[in-house]
C-alpha positions in Angstrom: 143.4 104.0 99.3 139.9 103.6 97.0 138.8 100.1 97.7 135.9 100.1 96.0 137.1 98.7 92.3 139.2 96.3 94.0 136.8 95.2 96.4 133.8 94.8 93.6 136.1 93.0 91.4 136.7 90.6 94.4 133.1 89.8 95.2 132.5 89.6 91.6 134.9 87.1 91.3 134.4 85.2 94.2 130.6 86.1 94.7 129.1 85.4 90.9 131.8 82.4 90.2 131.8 80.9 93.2 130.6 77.4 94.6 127.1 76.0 93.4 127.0 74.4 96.9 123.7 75.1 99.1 125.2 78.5 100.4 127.2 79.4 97.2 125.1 82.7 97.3 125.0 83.4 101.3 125.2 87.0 102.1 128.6 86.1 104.1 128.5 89.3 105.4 126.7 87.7 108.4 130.1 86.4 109.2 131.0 88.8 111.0 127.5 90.7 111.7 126.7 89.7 115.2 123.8 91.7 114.6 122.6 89.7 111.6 120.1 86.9 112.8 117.0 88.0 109.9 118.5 85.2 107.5 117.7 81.5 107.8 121.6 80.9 107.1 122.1 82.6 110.6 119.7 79.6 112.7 120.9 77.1 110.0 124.6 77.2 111.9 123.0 77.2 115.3 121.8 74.1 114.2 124.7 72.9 113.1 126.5 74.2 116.1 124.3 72.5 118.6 124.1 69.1 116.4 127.9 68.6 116.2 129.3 70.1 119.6 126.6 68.7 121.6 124.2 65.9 119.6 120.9 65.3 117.7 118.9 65.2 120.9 120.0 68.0 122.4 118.9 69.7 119.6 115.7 68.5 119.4 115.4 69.3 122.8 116.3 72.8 122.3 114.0 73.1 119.1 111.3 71.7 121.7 111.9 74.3 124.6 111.8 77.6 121.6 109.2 75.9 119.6 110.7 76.6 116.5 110.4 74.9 113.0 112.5 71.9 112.6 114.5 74.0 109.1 115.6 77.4 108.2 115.5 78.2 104.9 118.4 80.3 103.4 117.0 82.9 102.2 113.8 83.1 103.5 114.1 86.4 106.4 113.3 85.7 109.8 112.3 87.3 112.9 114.9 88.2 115.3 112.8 86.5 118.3 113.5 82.9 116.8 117.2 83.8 117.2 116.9 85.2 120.7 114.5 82.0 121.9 117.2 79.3 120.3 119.8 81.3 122.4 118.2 81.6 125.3 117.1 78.0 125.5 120.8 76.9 124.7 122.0 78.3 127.9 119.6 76.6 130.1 119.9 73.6 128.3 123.9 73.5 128.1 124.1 75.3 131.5 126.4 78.0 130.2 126.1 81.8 130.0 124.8 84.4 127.5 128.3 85.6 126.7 130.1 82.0 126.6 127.4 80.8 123.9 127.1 83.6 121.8 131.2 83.5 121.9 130.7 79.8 120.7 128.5 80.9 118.1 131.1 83.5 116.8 134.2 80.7 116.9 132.1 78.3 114.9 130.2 80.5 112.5 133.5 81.5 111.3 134.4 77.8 110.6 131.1 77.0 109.1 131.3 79.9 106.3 134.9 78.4 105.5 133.8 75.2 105.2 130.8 76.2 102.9 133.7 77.4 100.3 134.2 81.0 101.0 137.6 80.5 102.5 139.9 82.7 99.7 136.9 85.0 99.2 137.5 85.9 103.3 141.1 86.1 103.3 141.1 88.7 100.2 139.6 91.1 102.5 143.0 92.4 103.7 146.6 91.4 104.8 146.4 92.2 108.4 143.8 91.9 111.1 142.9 95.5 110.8 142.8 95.4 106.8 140.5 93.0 107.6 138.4 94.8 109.6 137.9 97.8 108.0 136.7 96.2 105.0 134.3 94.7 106.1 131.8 97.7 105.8 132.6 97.7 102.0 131.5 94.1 102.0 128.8 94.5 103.5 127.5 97.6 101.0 128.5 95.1 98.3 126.4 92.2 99.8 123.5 94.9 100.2 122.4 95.2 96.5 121.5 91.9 96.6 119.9 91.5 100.0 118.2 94.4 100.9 116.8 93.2 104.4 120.0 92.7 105.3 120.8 95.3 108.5 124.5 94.9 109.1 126.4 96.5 111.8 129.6 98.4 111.6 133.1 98.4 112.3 136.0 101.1 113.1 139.5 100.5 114.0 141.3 103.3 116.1 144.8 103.3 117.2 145.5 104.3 120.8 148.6 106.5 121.3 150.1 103.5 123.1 150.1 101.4 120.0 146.9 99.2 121.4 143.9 99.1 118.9 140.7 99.5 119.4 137.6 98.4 117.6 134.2 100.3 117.6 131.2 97.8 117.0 127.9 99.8 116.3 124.7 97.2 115.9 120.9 98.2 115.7 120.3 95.3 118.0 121.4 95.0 121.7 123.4 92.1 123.5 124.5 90.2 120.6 128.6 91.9 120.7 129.7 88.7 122.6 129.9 87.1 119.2 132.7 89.3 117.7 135.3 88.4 119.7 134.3 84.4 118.5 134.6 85.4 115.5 137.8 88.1 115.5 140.1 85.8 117.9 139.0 82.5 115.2 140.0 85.3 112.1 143.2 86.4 113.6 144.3 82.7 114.6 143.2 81.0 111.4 144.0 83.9 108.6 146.9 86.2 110.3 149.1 82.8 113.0 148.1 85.2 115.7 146.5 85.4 119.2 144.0 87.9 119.9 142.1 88.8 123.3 139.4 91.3 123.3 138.2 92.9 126.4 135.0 95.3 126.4 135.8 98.6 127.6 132.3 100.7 126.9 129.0 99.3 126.2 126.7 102.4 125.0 124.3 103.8 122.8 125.8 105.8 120.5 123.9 109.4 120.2 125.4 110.8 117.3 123.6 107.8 114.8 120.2 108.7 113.8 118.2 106.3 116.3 119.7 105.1 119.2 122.1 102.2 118.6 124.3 100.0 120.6 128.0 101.0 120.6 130.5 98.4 121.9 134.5 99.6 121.9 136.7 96.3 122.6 140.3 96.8 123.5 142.4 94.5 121.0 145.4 93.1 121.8 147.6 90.8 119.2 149.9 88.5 120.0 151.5 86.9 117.0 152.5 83.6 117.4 156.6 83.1 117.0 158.0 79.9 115.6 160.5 78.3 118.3 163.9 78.6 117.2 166.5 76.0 117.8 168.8 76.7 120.6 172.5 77.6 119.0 175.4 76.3 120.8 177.4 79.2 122.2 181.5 79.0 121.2 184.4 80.0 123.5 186.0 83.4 122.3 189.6 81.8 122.8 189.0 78.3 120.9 189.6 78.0 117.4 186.1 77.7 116.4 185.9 81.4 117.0 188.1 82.2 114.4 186.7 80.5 111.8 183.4 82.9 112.4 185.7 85.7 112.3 187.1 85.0 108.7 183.4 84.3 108.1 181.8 87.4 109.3 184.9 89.4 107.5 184.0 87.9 104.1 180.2 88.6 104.7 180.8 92.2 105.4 183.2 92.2 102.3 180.3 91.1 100.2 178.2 94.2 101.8 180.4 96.3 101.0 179.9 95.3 97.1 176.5 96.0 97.7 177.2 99.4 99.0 178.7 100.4 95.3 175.4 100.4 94.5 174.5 103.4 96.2 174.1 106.4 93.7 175.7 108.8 96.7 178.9 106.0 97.2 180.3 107.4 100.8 181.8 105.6 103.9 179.3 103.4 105.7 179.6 101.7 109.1 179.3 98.2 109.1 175.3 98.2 110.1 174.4 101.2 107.5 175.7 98.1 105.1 173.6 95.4 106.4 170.4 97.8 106.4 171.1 99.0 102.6 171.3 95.2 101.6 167.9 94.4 103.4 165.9 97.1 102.0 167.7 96.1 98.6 167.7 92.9 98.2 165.1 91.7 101.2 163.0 94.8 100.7 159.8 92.5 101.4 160.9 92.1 104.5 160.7 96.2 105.3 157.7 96.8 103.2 159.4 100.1 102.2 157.6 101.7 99.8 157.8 105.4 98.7 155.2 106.5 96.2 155.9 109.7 94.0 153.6 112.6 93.5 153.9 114.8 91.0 154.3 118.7 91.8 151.1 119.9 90.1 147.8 117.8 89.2 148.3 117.1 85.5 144.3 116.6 85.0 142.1 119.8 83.8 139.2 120.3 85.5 136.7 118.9 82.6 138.5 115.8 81.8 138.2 115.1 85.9 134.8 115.9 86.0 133.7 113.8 83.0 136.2 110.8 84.1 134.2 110.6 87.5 130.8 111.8 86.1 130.2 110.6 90.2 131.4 112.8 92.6 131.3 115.3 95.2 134.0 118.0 96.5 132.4 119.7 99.5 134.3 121.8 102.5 134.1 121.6 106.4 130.4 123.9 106.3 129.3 120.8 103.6 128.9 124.1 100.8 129.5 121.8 97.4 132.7 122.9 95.2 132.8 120.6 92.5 130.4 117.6 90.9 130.8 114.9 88.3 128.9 115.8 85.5 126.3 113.1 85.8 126.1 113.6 88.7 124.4 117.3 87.9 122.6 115.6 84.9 120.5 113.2 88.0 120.0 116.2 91.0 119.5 119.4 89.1 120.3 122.0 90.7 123.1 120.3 92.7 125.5 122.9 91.5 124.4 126.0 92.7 126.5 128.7 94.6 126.5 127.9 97.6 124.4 124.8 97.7 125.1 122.1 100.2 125.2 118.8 100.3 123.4 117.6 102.9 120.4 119.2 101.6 120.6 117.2 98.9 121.3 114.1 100.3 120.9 111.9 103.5 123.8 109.3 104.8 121.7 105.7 105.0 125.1 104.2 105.9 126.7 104.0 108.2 123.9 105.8 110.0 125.6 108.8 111.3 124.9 112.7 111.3 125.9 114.5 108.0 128.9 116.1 110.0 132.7 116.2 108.7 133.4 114.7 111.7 131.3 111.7 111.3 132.8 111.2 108.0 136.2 111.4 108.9 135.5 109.4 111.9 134.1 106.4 109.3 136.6 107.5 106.9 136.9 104.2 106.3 133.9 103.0 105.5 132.1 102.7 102.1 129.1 105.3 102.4 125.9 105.2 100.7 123.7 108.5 100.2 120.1 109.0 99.1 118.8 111.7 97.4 116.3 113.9 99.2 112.8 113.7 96.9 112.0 117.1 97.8 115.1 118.2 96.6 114.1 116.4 92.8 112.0 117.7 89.7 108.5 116.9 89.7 108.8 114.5 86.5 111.2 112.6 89.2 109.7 112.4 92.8 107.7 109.7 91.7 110.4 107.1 90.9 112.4 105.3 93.3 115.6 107.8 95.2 118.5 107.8 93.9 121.2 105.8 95.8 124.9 106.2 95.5 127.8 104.2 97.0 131.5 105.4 97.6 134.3 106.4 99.4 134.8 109.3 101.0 138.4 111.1 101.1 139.8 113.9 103.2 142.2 116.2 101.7 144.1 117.6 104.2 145.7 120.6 102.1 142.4 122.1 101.4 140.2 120.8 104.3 137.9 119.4 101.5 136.0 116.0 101.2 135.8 114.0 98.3 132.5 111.5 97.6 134.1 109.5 94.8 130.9 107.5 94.0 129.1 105.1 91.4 124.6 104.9 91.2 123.9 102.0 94.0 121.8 100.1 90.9 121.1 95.9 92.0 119.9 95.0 88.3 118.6 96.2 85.0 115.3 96.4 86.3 116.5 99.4 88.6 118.7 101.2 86.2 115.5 101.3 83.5 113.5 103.2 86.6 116.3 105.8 87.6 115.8 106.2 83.7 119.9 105.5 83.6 121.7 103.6 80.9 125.1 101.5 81.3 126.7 104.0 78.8 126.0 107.2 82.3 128.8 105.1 84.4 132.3 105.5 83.5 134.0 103.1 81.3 136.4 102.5 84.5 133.7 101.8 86.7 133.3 98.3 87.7 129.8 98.9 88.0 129.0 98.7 84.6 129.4 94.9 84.7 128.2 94.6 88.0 124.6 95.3 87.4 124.2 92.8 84.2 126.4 90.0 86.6 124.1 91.0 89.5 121.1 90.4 87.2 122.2 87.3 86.9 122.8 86.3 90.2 119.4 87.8 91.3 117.7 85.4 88.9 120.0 82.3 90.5 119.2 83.3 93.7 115.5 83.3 92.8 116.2 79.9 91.4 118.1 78.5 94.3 115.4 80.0 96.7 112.4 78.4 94.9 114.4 74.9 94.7 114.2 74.9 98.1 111.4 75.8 99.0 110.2 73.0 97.2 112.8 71.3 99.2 111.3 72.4 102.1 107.6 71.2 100.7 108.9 67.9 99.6 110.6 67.5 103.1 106.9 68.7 105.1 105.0 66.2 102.5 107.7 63.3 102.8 107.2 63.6 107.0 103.4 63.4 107.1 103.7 60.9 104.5 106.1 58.8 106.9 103.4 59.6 109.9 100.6 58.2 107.5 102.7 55.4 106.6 103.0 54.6 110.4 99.5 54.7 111.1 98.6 52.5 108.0 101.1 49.9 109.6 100.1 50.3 113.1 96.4 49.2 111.7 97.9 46.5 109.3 99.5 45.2 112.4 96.1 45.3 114.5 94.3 43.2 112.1 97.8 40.8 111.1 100.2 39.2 112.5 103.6 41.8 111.3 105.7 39.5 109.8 102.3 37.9 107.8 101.4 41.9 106.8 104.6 42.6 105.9 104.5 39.5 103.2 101.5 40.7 102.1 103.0 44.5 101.3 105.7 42.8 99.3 102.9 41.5 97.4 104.1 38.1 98.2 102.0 34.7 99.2 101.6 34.3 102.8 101.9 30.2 102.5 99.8 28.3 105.5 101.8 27.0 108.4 101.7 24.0 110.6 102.4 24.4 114.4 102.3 21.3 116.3 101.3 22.8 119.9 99.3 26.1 120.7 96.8 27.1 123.6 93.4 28.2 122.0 91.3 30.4 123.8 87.3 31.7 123.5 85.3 33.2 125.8 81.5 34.8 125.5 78.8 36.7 127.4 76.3 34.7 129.3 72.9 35.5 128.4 74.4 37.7 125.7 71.2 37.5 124.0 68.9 38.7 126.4 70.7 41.9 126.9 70.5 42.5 123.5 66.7 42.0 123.1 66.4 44.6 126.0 68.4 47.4 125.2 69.3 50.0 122.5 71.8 49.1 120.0 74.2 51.7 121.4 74.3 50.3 124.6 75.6 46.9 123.4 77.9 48.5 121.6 79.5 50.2 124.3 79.4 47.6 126.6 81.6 45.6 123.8 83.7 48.2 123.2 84.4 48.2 127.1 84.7 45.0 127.4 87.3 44.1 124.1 89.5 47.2 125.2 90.5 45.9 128.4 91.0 42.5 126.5 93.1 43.7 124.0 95.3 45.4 126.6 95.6 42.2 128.3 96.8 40.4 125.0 99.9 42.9 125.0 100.4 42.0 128.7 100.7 38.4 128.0 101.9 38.6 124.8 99.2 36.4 123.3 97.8 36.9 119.6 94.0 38.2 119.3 92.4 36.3 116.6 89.3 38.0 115.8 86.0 39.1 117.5 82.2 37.4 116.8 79.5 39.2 118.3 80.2 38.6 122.2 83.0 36.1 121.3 86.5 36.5 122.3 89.4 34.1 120.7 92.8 34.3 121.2 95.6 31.7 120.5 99.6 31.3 122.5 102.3 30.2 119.9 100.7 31.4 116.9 102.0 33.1 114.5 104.8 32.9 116.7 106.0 29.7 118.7 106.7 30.1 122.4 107.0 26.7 125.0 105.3 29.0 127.6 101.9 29.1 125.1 99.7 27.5 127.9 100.3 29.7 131.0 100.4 33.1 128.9 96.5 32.1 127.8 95.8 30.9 131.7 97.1 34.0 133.0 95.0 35.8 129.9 92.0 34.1 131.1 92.5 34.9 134.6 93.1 38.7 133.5 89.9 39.0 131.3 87.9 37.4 134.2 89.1 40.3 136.6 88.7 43.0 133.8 84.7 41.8 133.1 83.8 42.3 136.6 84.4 46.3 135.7 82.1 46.3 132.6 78.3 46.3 133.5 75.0 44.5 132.2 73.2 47.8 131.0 69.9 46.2 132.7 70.6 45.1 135.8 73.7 47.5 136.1 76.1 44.7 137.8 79.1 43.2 136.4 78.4 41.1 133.4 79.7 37.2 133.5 81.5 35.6 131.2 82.5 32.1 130.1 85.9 30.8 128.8 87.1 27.7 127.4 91.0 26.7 126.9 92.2 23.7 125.0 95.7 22.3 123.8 96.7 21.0 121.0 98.0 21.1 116.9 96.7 24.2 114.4 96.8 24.8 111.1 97.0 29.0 110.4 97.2 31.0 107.3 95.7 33.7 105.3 92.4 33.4 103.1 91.3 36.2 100.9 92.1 38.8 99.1 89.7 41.4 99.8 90.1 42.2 103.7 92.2 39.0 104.0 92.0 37.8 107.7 94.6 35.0 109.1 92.6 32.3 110.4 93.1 28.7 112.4 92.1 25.4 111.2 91.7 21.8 112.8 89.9 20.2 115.7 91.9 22.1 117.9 90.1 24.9 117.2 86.5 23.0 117.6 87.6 21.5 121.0 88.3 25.3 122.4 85.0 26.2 121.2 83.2 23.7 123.0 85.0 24.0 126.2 83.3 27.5 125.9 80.0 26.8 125.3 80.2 23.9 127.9 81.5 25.6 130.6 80.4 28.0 133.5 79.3 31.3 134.2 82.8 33.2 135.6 84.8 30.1 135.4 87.5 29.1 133.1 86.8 25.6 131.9 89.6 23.6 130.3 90.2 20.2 128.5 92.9 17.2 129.4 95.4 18.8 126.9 95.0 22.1 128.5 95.4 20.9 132.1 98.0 18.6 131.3 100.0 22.1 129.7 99.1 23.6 132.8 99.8 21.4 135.4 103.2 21.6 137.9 103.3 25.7 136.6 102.0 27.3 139.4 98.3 26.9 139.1 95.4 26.1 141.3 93.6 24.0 139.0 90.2 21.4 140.0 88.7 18.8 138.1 85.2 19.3 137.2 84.3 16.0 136.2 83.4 13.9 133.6 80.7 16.0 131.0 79.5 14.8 127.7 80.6 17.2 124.9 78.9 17.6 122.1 80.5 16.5 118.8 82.6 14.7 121.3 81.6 12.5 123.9 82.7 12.2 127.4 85.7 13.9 128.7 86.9 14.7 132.2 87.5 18.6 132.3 88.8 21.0 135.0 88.6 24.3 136.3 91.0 26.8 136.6 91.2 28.9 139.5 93.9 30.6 140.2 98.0 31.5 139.6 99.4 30.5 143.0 102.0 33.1 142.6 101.0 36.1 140.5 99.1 38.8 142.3 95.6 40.3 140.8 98.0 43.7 139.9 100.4 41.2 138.0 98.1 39.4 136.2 96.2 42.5 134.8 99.7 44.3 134.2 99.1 47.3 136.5 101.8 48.9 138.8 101.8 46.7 142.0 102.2 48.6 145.3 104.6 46.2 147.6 103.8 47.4 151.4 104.8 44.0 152.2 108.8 43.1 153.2 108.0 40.6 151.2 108.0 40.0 146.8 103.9 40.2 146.1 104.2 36.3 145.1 106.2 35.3 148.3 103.8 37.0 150.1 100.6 35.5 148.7 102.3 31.9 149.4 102.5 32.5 152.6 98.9 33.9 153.5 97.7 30.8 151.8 99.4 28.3 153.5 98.8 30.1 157.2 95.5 30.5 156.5 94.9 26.4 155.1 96.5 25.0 158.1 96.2 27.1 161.4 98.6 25.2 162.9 101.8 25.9 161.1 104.7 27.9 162.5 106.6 30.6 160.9 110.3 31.3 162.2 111.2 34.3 160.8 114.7 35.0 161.5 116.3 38.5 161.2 119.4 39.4 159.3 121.3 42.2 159.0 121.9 41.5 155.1 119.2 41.3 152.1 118.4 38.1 151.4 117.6 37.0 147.5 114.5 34.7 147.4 112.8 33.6 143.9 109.6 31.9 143.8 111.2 28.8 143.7 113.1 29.0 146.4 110.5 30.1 148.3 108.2 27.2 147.8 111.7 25.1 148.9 111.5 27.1 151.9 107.8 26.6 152.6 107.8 22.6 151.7 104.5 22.7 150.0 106.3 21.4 146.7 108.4 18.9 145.7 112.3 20.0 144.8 111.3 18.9 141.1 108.6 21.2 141.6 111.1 24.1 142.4 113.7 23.0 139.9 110.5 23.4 137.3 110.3 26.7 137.9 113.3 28.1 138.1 114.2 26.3 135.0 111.0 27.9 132.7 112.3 31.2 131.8 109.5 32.0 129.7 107.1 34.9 131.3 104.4 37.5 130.9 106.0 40.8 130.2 104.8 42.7 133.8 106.1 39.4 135.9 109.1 39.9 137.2 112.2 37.8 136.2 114.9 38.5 138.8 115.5 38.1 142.4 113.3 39.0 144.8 114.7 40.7 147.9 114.0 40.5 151.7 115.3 41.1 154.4 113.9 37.4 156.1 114.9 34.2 155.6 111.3 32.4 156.2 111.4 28.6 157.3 108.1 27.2 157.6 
C-alpha cells in the first residue's frame, strides 16, 4: 500500500514535464483545497468564473464593490481577505447564497485546472472515487516542497457499517467546505461516470489538531450511472424458438464444462460453480480477484533492512522506538536509545494532529511529515535549519507496531548542502534522489515563470497609463483641431485646404473691453475670460458648432466647418442667443454687473485649412470671414447683429428677427442689416442646454407660442377642448393650430430635421387639442 514512489514518480512525470502553458507549474493541489485562497491562481478562476458564466461587466462590477486589483498573479501569495471580499460581493451581486457560489466555484475550478492541461495528471491519482481522495494528502506533501506557503487542508475517507462513506474535511480556515462538494460531485461525474450527493452531517472544530480547526464530515453517496440496455423480446416456452435456446444454452454449458478440466482438483460442479470458474478465469478483470502470497518467515536480516531503508522508524502503542534506519541515527543522535521515544524526538507538522497511535491510524492514510525537535540535536546542529522527513506510516497488526517508512523532505540542492546531507545518504530506491536535482530545476523555472510575469504584470500597469496618457493627449489634440484634421496630422500626413461653399461665421467681443482692463489687476481679467469662454465652449458642444480660436475678448466660431451641415445658420443663431444669456452671469470686475457683449453673424463661402508646423492652428480664409468681423464691430451692445446673407439663412426657421437699417460698413459700404432677437420656439433652458422643468401640460415650445400670441393680441380666443386620449403635437403642427404661419411655413419645419443636440426631435404630447 506505500504510495509514496508511485506517487513521486507521478508528479515527477506530470509535474517537471508537463505543459509550458501559463499554469504549467500551478500547485494543483488547490484543486481540491477549499481552504487554499493564498495563491493568485485561486482569484485568477474567480475571474474566469464570473467573466464566462456571468460577463465582463459584471466582473468589473464586482472588482469595483471588493476594490481589488484588476490581475492576480500566479504565484505571487495573497491575503485570504481579497478571497473572502470577491465572494462576498458575488453574492450580492448575483443574488445567490454563500453555499450556492462557493459550490459554483468548486464545479468550475475543477474544469479550469483540466483545461489548463492537468487532466491525466488528476486522473492518476486513483481508480475510484475514494482512491482519489485519499491521495490527495500525498499530493499535497508533494506539491509542498515547492510551495511552502501553501496551507492545504485534509481529507479522510471512513466506511460506515452500512456501506455509506464518509469523508472528514479538516481546513485551518472556516466556511469555505461548500466548495468540496463542487468539486467531488464534478470528480466523480467527469473521472469515475458516476453521481455523487454530499450532505453535511457535522460542522466542528476538531480538538485533537494542535489549534483549533474546522472539521466538516459529509455523508457520500454514489450512484453510478448504468448504460440503458435494450429491451429483449421475451419468447413463448412452447414455440419453437425456445428450443433453439435450449440446444444453445446446452452447448454453452458443454463448453464450461471444458473449462472446468482446468481445475487442478477436477470434481463434479453444478452448472453455476462452472460459469463462476470461467469468469474468474477467463474474465478475471471483471472480479478483480487478486490473492497476493506471503512468505512464512521475513527472508530480510535485520542489517540489510536497516541499511535498505536508512529512513525509518518501528515504534509501539507507548511511541517507545524499536528499530531505526541507519541514517536515520547518523542525522538524530541519540535516536536509538533504550527506551527512547519518538515523539520526543519529533513533532507531526502534518497533518496537524496529536502524536497519539490513534491519530496515526486514524490518518493512516495520509503521507506524514515530522520535524525534528532542535532541543533534541547536538550543538554543532541546532543552528541549521530542522530536519524534515516525509512518509508513510503503517500499522502492523501482529505486533501492534508502527512503521514511519520515510525519505529527508529536501526541495533543492541548496537544502540538502545545509542539513550537511549528500544524494549518496538516500537509498538508491528512493525516488528522492532525482527529485531534489528535478525540483532544482523546476524551482529555478518557476522563478523564471514568476519574474516573466511580473514584468507582464509591469508592462500591462505601464501599457494602461500609457493608453490613459494617450487619451488625454487626444482629448487636447481634439480641443485645439478639428479630429479628423488631428488625426491626419498624427499620421504625419498633409492636411490639404478645403473649400466649403456655405458656412455661418460667428465673432463676438466685450464692450469697453479696454477700459476694464486699464482698471483692474491682470488676474481679474483673466478670470473674468476664463468665465466667460467656459460657458461658451459648453455652448459650442450644445449646438454642435466648431470654436475657432480665441483673441483677447474675441469669440469666433463657424457652422459647417470642418464639417458640413444645411442647418449651419440656426445652430450659430441659437449659439448666439446662448452666449448672450450665459454673459449676463459673468461680471465687469468694476462695476460688479453683468458685462455686455456684441456679436456679429454673416453667411457665406470659406476657405479652411491648416498653416504651420510648429503649434499648427486651422484657420478660415475669404471675405466671408471679414464680413463677420465687421458685423461685430458694427453692431450693438447685447444685440446680435447680422448681415443679408445671414438673415436670409435665418429667415422662415423660427426666428424673431428685425431690420436695423441701412449702416455704412467699413471696407464695405452700405448694407441693410438686422437684429436678431429671439428663437420663437426654443425656451431659455433649451437654448443653453440645461434640464427644462415642464410644469406646463403643454411641450416648453407650444407653450411659449401660445403666451406670445395671447399676450400680442388681447382679443384672441382659445378653445381648449378636453380629451380623454394624449394628443401628439409638434411645433409645426402647433403653429397650424394657432394660424400665425403659413402651411408652407409648417411644412418647413417639419421637413428640417437638422437640430441642436438638447432640442427635442419627437412628438410632443398633450392632453389638449388647442384651436385658436
Amino acid at each position: 500500500r506505500s504510495l509514496v514512489p508511485q506517487l513521486q514518480w507521478t508528479c515527477r512525470r506530470h509535474f517537471c514535464g508537463g505543459s509550458d502553458g501559463l499554469f504549467s507549474h500551478v500547485p494543483l493541489s488547490i484543486m481540491l483545497m477549499s481552504s487554499l485562497p493564498q495563491y493568485g491562481f485561486i482569484n485568477t478562476c474567480l475571474q474566469s468564473l464570473v467573466i464566462e458564466k456571468f460577463g465582463d461587466e459584471t466582473w468589473e462590477k464586482l472588482k469595483t464593490q471588493a476594490e481589488v486589483q484588476d490581475t492576480f498573479m500566479t504565484y505571487t501569495v495573497y491575503d485570504d481577505v481579497i478571497t473572502l471580499k470577491l465572494i462576498q460581493e458575488a453574492c450580492k451581486i448575483l443574488d445567490m447564497s454563500e453555499d450556492a457560489v462557493l459550490k459554483l466555484f468548486g464545479e468550475y475550478f475543477f474544469t479550469f485546472c483540466k483545461t489548463s492541461g492537468y487532466d491525466r495528471m488528476l486522473r492518476s491519482l486513483g481508480g475510484n472515487l475514494t482512491e482519489f481522495i485519499e491521495n490527495l494528502d500525498a499530493l499535497h506533501s508533494y506539491l509542498a516542497l515547492s510551495y511552502q506557503e501553501m496551507n492545504a487542508p485534509s481529507f479522510r475517507v471512513e466506511k460506515r457499517t452500512d456501506g455509506a462513506m464518509l469523508l472528514h474535511y479538516y481546513s485551518d480556515r472556516r466556511g469555505l467546505c461548500h466548495i468540496v462538494p463542487g468539486i467531488i460531485e464534478s470528480v466523480a461525474r467527469d473521472f469515475f461516470n458516476s453521481e455523487v450527493t454530499m450532505e453535511i452531517l457535522t460542522q466542528s472544530e476538531e480538538k485533537e489538531r494542535t489549534g483549533k480547526k474546522e472539521h466538516v464530515i459529509f455523508l457520500v453517496l454514489q450512484k453510478a450511472k448504468r448504460p440503458k440496455r435494450k429491451t429483449k423480446k421475451t419468447t413463448n416456452p412452447e414455440s419453437g424458438d425456445s428450443h433453439i435456446d435450449k440446444e444453445a444454452l446446452d452447448v454453452a454449458f458443454q463448453k464450461m464444462e471444458n473449462y472446468s478440466a482446468l481445475s487442478c482438483c477436477p470434481e463434479k460442479k453444478s452448472h453455476w460453480d462452472i460459469v463462476r470458474s470461467v469468469v474468474k478465469f477467463g474474465k478475471g478483470n471483471l472480479s478483480h480477484t487478486f490473492d497476493p502470497v506471503y512468505p512464512e518467515r521475513l527472508w530480510v536480516e535485520e542489517r540489510t533492512f536497516c541499511n535498505a531503508f536508512p529512513f525509518h522508524i518501528v515504534f509501539d502503542e507507548e511511541l517507545r522506538i524499536k528499530q531505526a534506519g541507519v541514517n536515520i541515527q547518523k542525522f538524530v543522535p541519540g535516536l536509538w536509545r533504550p527506551g527512547s521515544r519518538v515523539d520526543k524526538y519529533f513533532t507531526v507538522v502534518h497533518p496537524q494532529v496529536t502524536f497519539t497511535i490513534f491519530s496515526i491510524r486514524k490518518f493512516i492514510n495520509s503521507q506524514f511529515v515530522l520535524r525534528a525537535h532542535r532541543e533534541m540535536l547536538p550543538d554543532s546542529r541546532r543552528n541549521q535549519p530542522m530536519l524534515k522527513l516525509r512518509g508513510q506510516m503503517m500499522w502492523m497488526e501482529a505486533i501492534q507496531c508502527v512503521m514511519y517508512l520515510c525519505s529527508p523532505k529536501l526541495r533543492s540542492l541548496e537544502e540538502l548542502e545545509e542539513q550537511k546531507m549528500h544524494i549518496s545518504d538516500i537509498a538508491q530506491h528512493d525516488a528522492t534522489r532525482d527529485l531534489i536535482p528535478l525540483n532544482q530545476q523546476r524551482l529555478a523555472e518557476i522563478e523564471l515563470s514568476n519574474q516573466l510575469e511580473r514584468k507582464k504584470e509591469e508592462l500591462r500597469i505601464l501599457s494602461k497609463n500609457l493608453e490613459a496618457e494617450r487619451k488625454k493627449t487626444e482629448t487636447l489634440l481634439y480641443a485645439m483641431l478639428p479630429k479628423h484634421v488631428a488625426n491626419l496630422l498624427k499620421e504625419g500626413k498633409k492636411v490639404e485646404a478645403g473649400e466649403f461653399n456655405s458656412c455661418t461665421i460667428l465673432f463676438s467681443d466685450i464692450v469697453t473691453f479696454t477700459n476694464i482692463c486699464s482698471a483692474c489687476e491682470p488676474i481679474q481679467i483673466v478670470n473674468m475670460l476664463n468665465s466667460m469662454y467656459s460657458k461658451f465652449d459648453r455652448l459650442t458642444s450644445v449646438h454642435n458648432v466648431y470654436k475657432v480660436e480665441t483673441i483677447g475678448d474675441a469669440y469666433m466660431v463657424v457652422g459647417g466647418v470642418p464639417v458640413p451641415i444645411a442647418s449651419h445658420a440656426k445652430r450659430v443663431a441659437n449659439f448666439a442667443l446662448g452666449m448672450r444669456t450665459a454673459a449676463r452671469e459673468v461680471m465687469n470686475p468694476i462695476t460688479g454687473e453683468p458685462i455686455q457683449i456684441r456679436v456679429g453673424i454673416h453667411t457665406g463661402p470659406v476657405l479652411a485649412g491648416v498653416v504651420g508646423e510648429k503649434m499648427p492652428r486651422y484657420c478660415l480664409f475669404g471675405d466671408t470671414v471679414n464680413t463677420a468681423s465687421r458685423m461685430e464691430s458694427h453692431g450693438l451692445p447685447n444685440k446680435i447683429h447680422l448681415s443679408p446673407t445671414a438673415f436670409r439663412a435665418l429667415q422662415n426657421q423660427g426666428f424673431e428677427i428685425v431690420e436695423r437699417g441701412e449702416i455704412e460698413v467699413k471696407g464695405k459700404g452700405k448694407m441693410t442689416t438686422y437684429i436678431l432677437r429671439q428663437n420663437l420656439y426654443a425656451t431659455e433652458n433649451e437654448i443653453m442646454g440645461r434640464a427644462e422643468k415642464q410644469n406646463s401640460m403643454f411641450p416648453p415650445g407650444i407653450a411659449k407660442k401660445l403666451a406670445l400670441f395671447t399676450a400680442g393680441d388681447s382679443l384672441a380666443i382659445s378653445l381648449i377642448f378636453f380629451h380623454t386620449s394624449f394628443c401628439s403635437l409638434s411645433e409645426a403642427e402647433a403653429r397650424l393650430c394657432n394660424g400665425e404661419h403659413t402651411k408652407g411655413d409648417a411644412e418647413q419645419q417639419l421637413s428640417d430635421q437638422t437640430r441642436t443636440q438638447h432640442f427635442s426631435d419627437g412628438n410632443a404630447h398633450s392632453r389638449f387639442c388647442v384651436l385658436l
